[in-house]
C-alpha positions in Angstrom: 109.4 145.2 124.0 108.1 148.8 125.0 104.8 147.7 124.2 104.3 145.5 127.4 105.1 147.7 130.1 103.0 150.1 128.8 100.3 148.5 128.8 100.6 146.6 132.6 101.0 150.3 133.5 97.3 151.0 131.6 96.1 148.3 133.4 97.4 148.9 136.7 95.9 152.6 136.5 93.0 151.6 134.9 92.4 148.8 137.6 93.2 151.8 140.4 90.9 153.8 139.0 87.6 151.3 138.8 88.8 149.8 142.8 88.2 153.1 143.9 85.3 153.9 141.8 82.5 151.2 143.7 79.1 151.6 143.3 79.9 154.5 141.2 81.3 152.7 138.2 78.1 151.6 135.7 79.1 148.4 133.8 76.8 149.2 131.0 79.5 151.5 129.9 82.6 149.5 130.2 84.8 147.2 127.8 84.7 143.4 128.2 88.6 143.8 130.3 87.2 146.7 132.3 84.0 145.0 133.0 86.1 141.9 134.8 88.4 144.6 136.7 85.7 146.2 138.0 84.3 142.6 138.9 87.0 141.8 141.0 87.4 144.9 142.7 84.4 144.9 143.6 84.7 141.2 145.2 88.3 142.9 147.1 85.6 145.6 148.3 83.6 143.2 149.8 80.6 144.9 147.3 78.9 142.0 146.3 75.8 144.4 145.0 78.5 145.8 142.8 79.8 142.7 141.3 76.5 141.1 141.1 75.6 143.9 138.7 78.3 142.7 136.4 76.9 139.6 135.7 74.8 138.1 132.7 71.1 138.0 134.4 71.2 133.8 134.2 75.0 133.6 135.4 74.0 135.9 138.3 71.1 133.5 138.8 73.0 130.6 138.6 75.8 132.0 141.1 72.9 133.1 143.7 72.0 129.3 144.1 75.6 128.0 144.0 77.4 127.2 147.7 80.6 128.0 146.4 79.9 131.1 145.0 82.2 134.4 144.9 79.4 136.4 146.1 78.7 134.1 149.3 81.8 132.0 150.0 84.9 134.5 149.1 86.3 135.7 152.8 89.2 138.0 151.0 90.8 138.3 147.6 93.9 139.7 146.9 96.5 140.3 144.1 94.4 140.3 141.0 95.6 140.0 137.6 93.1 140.3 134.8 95.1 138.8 131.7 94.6 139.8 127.9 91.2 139.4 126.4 90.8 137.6 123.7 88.0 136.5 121.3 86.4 133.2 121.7 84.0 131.4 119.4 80.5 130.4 120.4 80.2 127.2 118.2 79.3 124.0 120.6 78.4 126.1 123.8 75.7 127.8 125.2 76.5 131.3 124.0 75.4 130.5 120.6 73.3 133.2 120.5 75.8 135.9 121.4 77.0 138.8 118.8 80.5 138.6 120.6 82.1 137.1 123.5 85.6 137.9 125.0 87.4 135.4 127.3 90.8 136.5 129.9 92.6 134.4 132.1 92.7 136.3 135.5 94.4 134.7 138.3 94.7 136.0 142.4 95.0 135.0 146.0 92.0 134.0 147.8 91.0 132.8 151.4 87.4 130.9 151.0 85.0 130.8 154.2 84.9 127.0 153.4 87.2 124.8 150.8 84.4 123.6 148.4 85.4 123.4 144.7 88.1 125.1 145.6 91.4 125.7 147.9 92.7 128.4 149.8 95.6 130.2 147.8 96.7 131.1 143.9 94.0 131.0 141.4 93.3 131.0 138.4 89.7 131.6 136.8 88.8 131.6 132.9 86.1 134.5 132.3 84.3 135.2 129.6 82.1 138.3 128.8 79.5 138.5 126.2 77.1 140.9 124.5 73.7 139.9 123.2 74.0 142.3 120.3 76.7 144.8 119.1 74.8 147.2 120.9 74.4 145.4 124.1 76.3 146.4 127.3 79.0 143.4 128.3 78.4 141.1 130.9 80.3 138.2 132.5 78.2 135.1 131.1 81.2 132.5 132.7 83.7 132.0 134.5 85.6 128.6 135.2 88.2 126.8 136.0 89.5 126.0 132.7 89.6 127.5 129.5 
């Protein structure tokens, strides 16, 4: 029962720490559950550089021709939880080819410039990170709407 606080109170400093970090913070160098904190907080920042960098090079491209975008159609974000990770398989998608993917519910509050795929209010996204090799930094390869 211990267990649990301690670790929202990890997250919560460990979220504080990367919100205030910016530009700073390389994502080559973080864990698949800091990676998507620093994602987010970058998106409350406003730094869409920043949280551009913490995408998978073809997610990142797909996202830079998509309307509905986090990068061009989030007007605020607010009160971010990043959940658990948790391992996920590759069999049947498109991240066969992936030593090791990670996936983490996060839910928040966000106001969109225009309601396209999505409503104004609570959210909840399903994100998954990925690493090419064992050796290869994490990126976010995904994140949808439903597990």
């Amino acid at each position: 029962m211990r267990r649990l606080p301690l670790q929202l109170l990890v997250r919560a400093i460990v979220f504080c720490v990367l919100a205030g970090c910016g530009p700073g913070v390389n994502p080559g160098n973080l864990g698949p559950h800091e990676l998507v904190v620093a994602y987010y907080a970058s998106l409350q920042k406003g730094d869409t550089s920043a949280a551009r960098a913490d995408l998978a090079p073809s997610f990142a491209a797909l996202q830079d021709s998509s309307v509905d975008a986090d990068s061009s159609n989030l007007q605020s974000l607010s009160s971010v939880v990043v959940g658990e990770d948790q391992p996920t398989g590759t069999a049947g998608t498109a991240f066969q080819n992936y030593a090791e993917l990670r996936e983490m519910a996060v839910s928040f509050d966000a106001l969109y410039k225009q309601e396209i795929t999505s409503h104004n209010g609570r959210q909840t996204r399903f994100v998954i990170v990925g690493r090419p090799t064992l050796q290869s930094s994490w990126r976010i390869v995904s994140i949808g709407t439903g597990p």
